[in-house]
C-alpha positions as CSV (number, residue, x, y, z in Angstrom):
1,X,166.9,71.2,140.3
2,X,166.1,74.0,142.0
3,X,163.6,74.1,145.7
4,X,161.4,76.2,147.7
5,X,162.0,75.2,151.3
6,X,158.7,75.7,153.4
7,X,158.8,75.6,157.2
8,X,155.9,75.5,159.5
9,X,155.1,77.7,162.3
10,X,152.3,78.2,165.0
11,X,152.9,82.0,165.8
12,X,155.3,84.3,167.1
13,X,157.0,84.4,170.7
14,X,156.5,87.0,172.7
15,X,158.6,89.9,173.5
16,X,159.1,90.7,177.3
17,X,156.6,93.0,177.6
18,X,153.8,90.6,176.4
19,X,153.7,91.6,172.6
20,X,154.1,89.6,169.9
21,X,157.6,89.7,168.0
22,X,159.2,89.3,165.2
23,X,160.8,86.0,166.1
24,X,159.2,82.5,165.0
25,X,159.6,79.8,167.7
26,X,161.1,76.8,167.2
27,X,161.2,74.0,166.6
28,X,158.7,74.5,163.8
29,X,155.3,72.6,163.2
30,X,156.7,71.0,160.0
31,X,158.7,71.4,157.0
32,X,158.4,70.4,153.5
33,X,160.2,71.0,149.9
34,X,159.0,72.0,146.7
35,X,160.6,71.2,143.3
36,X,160.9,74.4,141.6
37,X,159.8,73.7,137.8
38,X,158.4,75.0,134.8
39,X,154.4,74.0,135.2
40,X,153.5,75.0,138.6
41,X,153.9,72.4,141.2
42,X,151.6,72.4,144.7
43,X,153.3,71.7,148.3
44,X,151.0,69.6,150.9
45,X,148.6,71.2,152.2
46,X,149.9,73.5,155.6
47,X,149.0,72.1,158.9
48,X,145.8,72.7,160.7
49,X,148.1,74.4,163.4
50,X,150.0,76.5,160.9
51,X,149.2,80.5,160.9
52,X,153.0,81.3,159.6
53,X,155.7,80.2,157.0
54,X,158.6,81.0,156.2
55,X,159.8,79.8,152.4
56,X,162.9,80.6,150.7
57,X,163.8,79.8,147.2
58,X,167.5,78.6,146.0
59,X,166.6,80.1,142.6
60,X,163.8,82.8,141.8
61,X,160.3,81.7,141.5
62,X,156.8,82.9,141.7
63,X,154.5,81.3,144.1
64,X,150.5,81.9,145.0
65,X,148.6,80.6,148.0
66,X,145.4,79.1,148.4
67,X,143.0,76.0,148.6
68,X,143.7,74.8,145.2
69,X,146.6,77.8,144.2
70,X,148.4,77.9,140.7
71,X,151.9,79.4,140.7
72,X,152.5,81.7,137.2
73,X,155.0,83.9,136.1
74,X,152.8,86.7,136.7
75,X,151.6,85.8,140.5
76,X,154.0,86.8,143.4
77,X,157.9,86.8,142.5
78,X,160.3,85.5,144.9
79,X,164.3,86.8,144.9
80,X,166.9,83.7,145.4
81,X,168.2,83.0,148.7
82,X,166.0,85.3,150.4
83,X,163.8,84.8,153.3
84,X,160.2,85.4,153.8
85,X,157.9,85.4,156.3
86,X,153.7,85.6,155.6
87,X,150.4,84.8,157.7
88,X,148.7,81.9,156.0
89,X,145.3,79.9,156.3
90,X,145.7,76.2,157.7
91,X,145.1,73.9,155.0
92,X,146.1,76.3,151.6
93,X,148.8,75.2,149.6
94,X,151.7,76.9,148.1
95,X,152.1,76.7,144.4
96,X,155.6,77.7,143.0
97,X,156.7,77.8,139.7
98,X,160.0,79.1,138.1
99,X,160.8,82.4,136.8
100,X,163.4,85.2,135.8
């Protein structure tokens, strides 16, 4: 069965001249797994620290984001095996479901 992989994170480190970067800092705040199927499933809610995830897929999905989200085939479509990186709300969820 197929997963989107959600990680946690607080915000960005800083660069050396006192701006933000691109990097996330670990370790993250959490982590959590979603089975990817075809009626859209909901991850836990994100922590009340969270203001970052990164999610990956191991197959392509869609997912949408949200207090009470519902993942379709028409919502945001996610590529296999590749990384991304948004600014969330603590306490959405992320709703995934599959798709071609």
């Amino acid at each position: 069965m197929a997963t989107l992989y959600i990680t946690e994170f607080e915000g960005r480190t800083q660069a050396h001249n006192g701006n933000a970067s691109e990097a996330l800092p670990l370790p993250p705040v959490a982590q959590q797994t979603v089975a990817i199927g075809a009626g859209s499933v909901l991850s836990g809610a994100l922590g009340a620290s969270t203001r970052y995830v990164r999610v990956i897929a191991d197959a392509v999905c869609s997912i949408d984001v949200g207090a009470a989200p519902t993942a379709t085939a028409a919502k945001m479509r996610l590529a296999a095996n590749v990384p991304e990186v948004f600014s969330v709300t603590p306490g959405h969820k992320i709703a995934v479901i599959t798709n071609t």
